[in-house]
C-alpha positions as CSV (number, residue, x, y, z in Angstrom):
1,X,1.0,-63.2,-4.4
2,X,3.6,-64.4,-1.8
3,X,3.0,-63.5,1.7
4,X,6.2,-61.8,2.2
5,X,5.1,-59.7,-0.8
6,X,1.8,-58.7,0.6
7,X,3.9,-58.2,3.9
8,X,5.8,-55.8,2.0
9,X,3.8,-53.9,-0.3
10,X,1.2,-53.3,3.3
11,X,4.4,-51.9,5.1
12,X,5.3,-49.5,2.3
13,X,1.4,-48.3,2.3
14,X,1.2,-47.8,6.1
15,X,4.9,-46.0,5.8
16,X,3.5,-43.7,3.1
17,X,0.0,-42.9,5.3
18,X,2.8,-42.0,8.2
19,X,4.6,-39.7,5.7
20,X,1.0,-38.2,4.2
21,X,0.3,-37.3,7.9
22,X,3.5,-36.2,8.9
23,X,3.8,-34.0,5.5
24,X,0.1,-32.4,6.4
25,X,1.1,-31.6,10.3
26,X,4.5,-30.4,9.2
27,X,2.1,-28.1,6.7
28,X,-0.2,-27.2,9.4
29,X,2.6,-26.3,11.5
30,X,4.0,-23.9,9.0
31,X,0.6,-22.3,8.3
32,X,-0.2,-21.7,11.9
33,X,3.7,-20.3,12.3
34,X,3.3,-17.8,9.7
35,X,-0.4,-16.4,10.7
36,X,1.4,-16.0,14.2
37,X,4.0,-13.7,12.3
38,X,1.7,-12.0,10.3
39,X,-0.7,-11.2,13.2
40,X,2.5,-9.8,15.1
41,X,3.6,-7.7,12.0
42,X,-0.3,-6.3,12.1
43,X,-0.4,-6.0,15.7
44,X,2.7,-4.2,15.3
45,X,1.7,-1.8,12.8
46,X,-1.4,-1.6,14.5
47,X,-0.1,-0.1,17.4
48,X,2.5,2.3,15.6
49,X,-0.4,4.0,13.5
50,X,-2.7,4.3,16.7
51,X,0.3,6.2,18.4
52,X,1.4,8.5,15.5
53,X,-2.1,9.4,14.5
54,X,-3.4,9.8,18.1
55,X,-0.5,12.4,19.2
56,X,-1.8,13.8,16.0
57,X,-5.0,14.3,17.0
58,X,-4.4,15.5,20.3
59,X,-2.5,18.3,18.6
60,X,-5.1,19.1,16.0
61,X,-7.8,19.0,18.9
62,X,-5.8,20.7,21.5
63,X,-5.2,23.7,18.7
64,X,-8.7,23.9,17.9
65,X,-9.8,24.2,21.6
66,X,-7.6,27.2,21.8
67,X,-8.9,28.7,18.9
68,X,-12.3,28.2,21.0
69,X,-10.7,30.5,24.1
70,X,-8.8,32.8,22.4
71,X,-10.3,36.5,20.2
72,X,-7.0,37.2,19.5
73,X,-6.9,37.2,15.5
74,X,-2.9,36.6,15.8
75,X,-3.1,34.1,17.8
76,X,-6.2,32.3,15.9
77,X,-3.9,32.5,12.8
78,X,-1.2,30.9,14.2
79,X,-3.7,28.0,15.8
80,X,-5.0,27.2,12.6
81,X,-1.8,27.2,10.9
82,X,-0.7,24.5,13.3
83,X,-3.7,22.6,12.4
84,X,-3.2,22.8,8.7
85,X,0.4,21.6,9.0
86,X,-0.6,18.8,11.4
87,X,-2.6,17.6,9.5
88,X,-0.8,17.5,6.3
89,X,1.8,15.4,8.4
90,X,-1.5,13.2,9.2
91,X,-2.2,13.0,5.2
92,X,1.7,12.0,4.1
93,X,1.7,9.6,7.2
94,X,-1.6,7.9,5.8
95,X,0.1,7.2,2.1
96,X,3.3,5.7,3.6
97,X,1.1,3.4,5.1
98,X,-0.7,2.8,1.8
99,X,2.9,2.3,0.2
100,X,3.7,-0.3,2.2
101,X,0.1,-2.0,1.5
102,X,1.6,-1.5,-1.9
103,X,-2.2,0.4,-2.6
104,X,-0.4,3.2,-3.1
105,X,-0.2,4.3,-6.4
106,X,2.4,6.0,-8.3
107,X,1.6,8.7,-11.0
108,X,3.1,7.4,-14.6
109,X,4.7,10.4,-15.6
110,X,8.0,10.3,-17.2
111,X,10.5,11.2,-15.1
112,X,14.2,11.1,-15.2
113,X,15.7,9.5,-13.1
114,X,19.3,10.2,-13.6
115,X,18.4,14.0,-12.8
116,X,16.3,13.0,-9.8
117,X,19.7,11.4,-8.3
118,X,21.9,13.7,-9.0
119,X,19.7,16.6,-7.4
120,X,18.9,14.1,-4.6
121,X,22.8,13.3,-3.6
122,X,23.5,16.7,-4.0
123,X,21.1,18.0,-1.3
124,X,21.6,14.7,1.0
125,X,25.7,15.5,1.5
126,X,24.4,18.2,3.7
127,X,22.7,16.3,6.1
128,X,25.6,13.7,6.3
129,X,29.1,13.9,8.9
130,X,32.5,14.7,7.5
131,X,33.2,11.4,8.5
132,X,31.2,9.9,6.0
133,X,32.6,9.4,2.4
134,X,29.9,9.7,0.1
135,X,30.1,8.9,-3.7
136,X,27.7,8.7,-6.6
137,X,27.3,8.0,-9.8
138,X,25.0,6.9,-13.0
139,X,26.8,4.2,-15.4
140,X,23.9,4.1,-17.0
141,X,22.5,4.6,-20.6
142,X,18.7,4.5,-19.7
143,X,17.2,7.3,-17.5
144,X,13.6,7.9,-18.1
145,X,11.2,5.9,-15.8
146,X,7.5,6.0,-15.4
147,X,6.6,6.9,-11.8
148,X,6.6,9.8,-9.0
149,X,9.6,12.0,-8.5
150,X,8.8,12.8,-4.9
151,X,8.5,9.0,-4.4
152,X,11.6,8.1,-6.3
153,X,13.6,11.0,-4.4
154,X,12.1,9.9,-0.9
155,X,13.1,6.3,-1.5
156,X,16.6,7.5,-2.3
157,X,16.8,9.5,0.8
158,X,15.6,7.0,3.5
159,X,18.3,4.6,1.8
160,X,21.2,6.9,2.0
161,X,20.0,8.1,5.8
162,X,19.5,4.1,6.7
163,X,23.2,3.8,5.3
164,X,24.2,7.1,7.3
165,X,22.7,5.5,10.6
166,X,24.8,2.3,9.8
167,X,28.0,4.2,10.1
168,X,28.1,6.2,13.9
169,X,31.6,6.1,13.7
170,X,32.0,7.0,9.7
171,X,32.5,4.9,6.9
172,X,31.6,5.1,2.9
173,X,28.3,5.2,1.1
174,X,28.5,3.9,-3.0
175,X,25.8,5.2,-5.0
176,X,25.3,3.6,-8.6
177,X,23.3,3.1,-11.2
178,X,23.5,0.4,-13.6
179,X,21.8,-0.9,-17.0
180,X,20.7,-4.4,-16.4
181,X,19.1,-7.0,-18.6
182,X,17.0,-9.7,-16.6
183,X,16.9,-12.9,-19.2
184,X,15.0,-15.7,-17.0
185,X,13.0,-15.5,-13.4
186,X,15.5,-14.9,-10.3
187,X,14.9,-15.3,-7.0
188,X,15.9,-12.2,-5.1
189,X,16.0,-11.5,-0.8
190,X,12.6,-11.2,0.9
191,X,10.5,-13.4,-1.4
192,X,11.1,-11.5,-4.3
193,X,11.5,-13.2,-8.0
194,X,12.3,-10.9,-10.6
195,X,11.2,-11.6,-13.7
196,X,12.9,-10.9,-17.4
197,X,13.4,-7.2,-18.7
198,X,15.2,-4.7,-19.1
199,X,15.7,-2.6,-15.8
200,X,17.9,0.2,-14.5
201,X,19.7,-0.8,-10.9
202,X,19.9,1.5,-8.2
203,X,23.1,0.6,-6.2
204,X,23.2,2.0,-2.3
205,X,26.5,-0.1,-0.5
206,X,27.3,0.9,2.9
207,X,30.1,-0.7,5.3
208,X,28.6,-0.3,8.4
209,X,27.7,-2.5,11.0
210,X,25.5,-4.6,8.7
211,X,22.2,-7.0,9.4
212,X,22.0,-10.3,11.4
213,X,19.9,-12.7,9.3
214,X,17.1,-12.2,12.0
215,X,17.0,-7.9,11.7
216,X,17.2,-8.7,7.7
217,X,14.1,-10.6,6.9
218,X,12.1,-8.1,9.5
219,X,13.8,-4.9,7.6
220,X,10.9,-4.3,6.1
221,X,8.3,-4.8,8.4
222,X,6.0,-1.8,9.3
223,X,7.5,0.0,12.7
224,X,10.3,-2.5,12.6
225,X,13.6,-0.4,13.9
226,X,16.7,-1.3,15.7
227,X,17.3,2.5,16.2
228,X,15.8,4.1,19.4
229,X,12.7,6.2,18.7
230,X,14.3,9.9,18.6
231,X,16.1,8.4,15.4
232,X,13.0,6.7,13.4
233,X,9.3,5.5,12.8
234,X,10.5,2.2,11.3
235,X,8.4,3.2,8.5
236,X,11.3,4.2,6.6
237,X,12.2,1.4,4.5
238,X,8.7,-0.2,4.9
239,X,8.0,2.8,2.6
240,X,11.0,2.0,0.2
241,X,9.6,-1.4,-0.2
242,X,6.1,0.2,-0.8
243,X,7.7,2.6,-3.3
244,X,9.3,-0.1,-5.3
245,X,6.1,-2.1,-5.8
246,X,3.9,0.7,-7.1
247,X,6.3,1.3,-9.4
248,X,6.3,-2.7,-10.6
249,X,10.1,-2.6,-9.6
250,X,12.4,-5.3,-7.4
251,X,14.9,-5.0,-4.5
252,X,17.5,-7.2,-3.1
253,X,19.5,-7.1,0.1
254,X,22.5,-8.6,0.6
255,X,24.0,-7.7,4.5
256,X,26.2,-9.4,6.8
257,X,27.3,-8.3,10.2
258,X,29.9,-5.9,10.6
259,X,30.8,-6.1,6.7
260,X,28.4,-3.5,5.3
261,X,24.9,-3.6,3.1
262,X,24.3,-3.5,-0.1
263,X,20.6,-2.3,-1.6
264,X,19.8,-3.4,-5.0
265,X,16.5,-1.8,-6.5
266,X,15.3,-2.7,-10.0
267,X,12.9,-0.7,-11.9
268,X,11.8,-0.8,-15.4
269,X,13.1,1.4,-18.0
270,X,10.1,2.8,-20.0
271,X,9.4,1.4,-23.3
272,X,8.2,3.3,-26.1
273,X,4.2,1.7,-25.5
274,X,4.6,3.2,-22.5
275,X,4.2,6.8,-23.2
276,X,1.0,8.6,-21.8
277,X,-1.9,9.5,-23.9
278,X,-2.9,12.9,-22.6
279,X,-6.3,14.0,-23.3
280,X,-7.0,17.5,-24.9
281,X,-9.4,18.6,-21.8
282,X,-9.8,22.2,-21.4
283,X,-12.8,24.6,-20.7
284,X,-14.3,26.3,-24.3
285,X,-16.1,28.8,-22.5
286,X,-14.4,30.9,-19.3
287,X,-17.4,32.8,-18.7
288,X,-19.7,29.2,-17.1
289,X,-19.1,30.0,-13.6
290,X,-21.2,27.5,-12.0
291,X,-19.8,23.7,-10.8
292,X,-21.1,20.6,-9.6
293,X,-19.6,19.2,-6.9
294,X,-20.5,15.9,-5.7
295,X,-19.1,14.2,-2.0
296,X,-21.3,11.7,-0.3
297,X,-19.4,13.2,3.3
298,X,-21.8,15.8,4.9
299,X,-18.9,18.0,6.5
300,X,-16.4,17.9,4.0
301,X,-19.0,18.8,0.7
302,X,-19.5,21.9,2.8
303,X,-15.8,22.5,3.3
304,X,-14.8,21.9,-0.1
305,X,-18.1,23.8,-1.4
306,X,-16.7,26.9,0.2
307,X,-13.1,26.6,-0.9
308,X,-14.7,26.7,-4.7
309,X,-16.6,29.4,-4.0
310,X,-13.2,31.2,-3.0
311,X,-12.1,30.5,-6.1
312,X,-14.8,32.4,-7.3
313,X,-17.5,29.7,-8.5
314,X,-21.0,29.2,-7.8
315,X,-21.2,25.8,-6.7
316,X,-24.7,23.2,-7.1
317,X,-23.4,20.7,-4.5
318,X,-24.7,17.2,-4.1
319,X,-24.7,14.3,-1.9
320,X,-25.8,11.9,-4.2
321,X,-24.3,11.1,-7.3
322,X,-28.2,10.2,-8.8
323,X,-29.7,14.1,-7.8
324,X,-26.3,15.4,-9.2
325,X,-27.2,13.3,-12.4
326,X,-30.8,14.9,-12.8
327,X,-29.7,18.3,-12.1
328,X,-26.7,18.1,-14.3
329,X,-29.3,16.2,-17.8
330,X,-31.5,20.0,-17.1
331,X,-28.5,22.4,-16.8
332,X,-25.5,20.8,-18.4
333,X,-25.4,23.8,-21.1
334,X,-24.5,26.3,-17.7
335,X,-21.9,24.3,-16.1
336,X,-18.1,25.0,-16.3
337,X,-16.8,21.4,-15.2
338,X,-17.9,18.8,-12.6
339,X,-15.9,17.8,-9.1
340,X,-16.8,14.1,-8.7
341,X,-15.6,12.3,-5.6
342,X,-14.7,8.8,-6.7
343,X,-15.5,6.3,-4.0
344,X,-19.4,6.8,-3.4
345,X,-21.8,4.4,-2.4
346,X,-24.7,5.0,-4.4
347,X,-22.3,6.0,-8.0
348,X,-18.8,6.1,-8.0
349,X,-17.2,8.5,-9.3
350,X,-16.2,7.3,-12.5
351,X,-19.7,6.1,-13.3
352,X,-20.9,9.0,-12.5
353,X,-18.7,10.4,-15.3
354,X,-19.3,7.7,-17.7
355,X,-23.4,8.4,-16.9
356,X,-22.5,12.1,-17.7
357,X,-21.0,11.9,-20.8
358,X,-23.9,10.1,-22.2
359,X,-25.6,13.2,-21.7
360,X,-22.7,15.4,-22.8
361,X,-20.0,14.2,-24.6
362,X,-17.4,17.2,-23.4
363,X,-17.9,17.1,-20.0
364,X,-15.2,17.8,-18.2
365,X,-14.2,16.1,-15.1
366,X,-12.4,17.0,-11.8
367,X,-11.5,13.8,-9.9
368,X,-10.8,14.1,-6.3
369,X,-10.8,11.1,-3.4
370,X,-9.1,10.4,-0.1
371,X,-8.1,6.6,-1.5
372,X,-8.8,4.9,-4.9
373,X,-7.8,1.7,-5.9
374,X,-4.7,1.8,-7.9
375,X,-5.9,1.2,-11.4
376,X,-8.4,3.6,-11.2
377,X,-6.1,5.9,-10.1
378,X,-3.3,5.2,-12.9
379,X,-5.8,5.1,-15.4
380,X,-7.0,9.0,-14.9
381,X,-3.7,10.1,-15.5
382,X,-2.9,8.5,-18.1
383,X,-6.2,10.0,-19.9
384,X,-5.0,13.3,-18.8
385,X,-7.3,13.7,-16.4
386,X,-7.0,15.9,-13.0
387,X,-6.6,14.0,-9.9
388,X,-6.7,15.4,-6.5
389,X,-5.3,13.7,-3.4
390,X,-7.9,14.5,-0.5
391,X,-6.7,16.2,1.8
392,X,-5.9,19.6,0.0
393,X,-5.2,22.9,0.6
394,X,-6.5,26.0,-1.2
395,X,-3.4,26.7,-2.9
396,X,-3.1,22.7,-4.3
397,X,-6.6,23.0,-5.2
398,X,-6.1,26.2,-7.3
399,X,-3.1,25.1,-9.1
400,X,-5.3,22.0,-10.2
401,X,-8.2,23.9,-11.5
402,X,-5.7,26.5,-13.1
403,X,-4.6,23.5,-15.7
404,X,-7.9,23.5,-17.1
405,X,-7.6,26.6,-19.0
């Protein structure tokens, strides 16, 4: 080999080390960039939910230390109704959160989508100025979706009100829905690559003041708002984003400043596999009155013990899913149904079930949880089973039970 050759060939390998090095710090640098963001985004969201829930709580507590002072029955009543509706705003403040974890699940029913706009514009055009123009329509031949029509409607209305907010001064909002085929992977705003299938596109366009690049890619951040805080959470389209996941769908933004935004949400249309198997689960004998309930939480067993027993039922209530197991293999033949909480530490809940049926084939189940994973979640519905979102009140809980017979 030639000298000038070696010379060469050692130049090129110390010019690709350089590169290697440079390509792995330029890597690092990234990395380290983007755990900075996402430990802002967390810290961010961190702080909104500590806010929100703790002006929560100090309503909820401050109610129930008047409850303490008070003998007035009227006034008791109308503490405790406070507390109720506090925290139910506590619950549906939880599962945004869980939407945009994209834990959240939606319930695959078949809805229809096409009715759920129409009723959803129709209400909306109350809410927005006369110096709004406001127009919608569906172009399109699919309708029915699987998902959750108060998740589908909410989604609708936080992008029509982010769209209203856009426009202080007036303007148009376009509402449309479109068939759309998907043949090949496309990359989308915010990360997003949609993949082929048939979908149907919600359209919300707006010519308001529009996004800088910057306020775009944080649009969907958790307590992310550029309106002051009498006007929003910044949960708003976190949750839209949320929404869109659990229900396997796509979105695109397209926004420039001062020349409007458009929304572009995909979701699929529901093939004919798709349609839910519903079990045949009712009670054969209305005269069992006796349950087993099982919670592996001291304070609310007792609390949801005593709601059942409002109902009317005697209830065998257990902490732990393996005593509920030995009671229930000596006195299956008395009991009506069985209230199984589904994350446990011992048992979950749908081994418990599973452990159950071995014992009785027709056992019939109540599921009821403050959080399950999302295919668990999916997968009881489908089968027809009753789910019950913890918390609930006496009147959700005896709608639920009513299905059974």
């Amino acid at each position: 080999m030639l000298s000038e050759d070696k010379e060469y060939i050692d130049s090129r390998n110390k010019n690709s080390s350089f590169d290697g090095e440079l390509k792995k710090n330029s890597i690092k640098i990234f990395d380290a960039e983007k755990q900075r963001e996402k430990m802002a985004a967390l810290g961010q969201l961190a702080g909104g939910i500590a806010h929100d829930f703790n002006n929560q709580l100090m309503s909820i507590i401050g109610n129930a230390t008047m409850i303490q002072k008070t003998d007035d029955i009227n006034k008791i009543n109308e503490y405790a109704e406070r507390i109720i509706h506090i925290s139910q705003s506590t619950a549906n403040l939880t599962k945004k959160i869980l939407l945009f974890s994209k834990r959240e699940s939606s319930i695959n029913e078949q809805i229809n989508l096409k009715k759920i706009l129409y009723t959803t514009c129709s209400m909306i055009e109350s809410i927005l100025t006369k110096s709004i123009d406001f127009k919608y329509k569906y172009s399109a031949h699919n309708s029915i979706i699987l998902g959750n029509e108060t998740q589908i409607e909410n989604l609708i209305i936080n992008l029509i009100i982010n769209s209203r907010d856009a426009m202080e001064t007036g303007g148009t909002i376009i509402i449309d829905v479109e068939d759309t085929v998907i043949y090949y992977e496309l990359d989308l705003s915010h990360g997003e690559v949609i993949r082929p299938g048939k979908y149907i596109k919600i359209i919300v366009r707006d010519d308001g003041i529009g996004m800088s690049e910057k306020t775009l890619n944080k649009i969907f951040e958790p307590y992310f708002s550029t309106k002051n805080k009498t006007k929003g959470t910044g949960l708003g389209l976190s949750v839209v984003f949320g929404t869109i996941k659990s229900h396997s769908g796509y979105i695109n933004v397209i926004s420039k400043k001062n020349l409007g935004t458009t929304f572009e949400v995909y979701l699929p249309v529901m093939s004919v596999n798709d349609t839910i198997n519903k079990n045949d689960i009712v009670l054969n004998d209305e005269n069992k009155n006796l349950i087993i309930l099982v919670d592996d939480d001291t304070n609310v067993l007792d609390v949801e013990a005593e709601l059942f027993e409002d109902l009317g039922y005697e209830v065998a209530k257990f902490l732990s899913p393996i005593e509920a197991l030995k009671y229930y293999e000596s006195e299956n033949e008395k009991i009506s149904f069985v209230v199984l909480d589904i994350v446990m530490p011992e048992m979950n809940g749908i081994l418990l079930y599973n452990e159950l049926q071995r014992i009785n084939k027709d056992v019939v189940p109540v599921f009821i949880s403050g959080y399950s994973a999302q295919i668990e979640y999916e997968e009881l519905i489908k089968k027809g089973f009753i789910f019950i979102e913890k918390p609930f009140t006496f009147d959700e809980l005896s709608t639920n039970i009513s299905k059974l017979y």
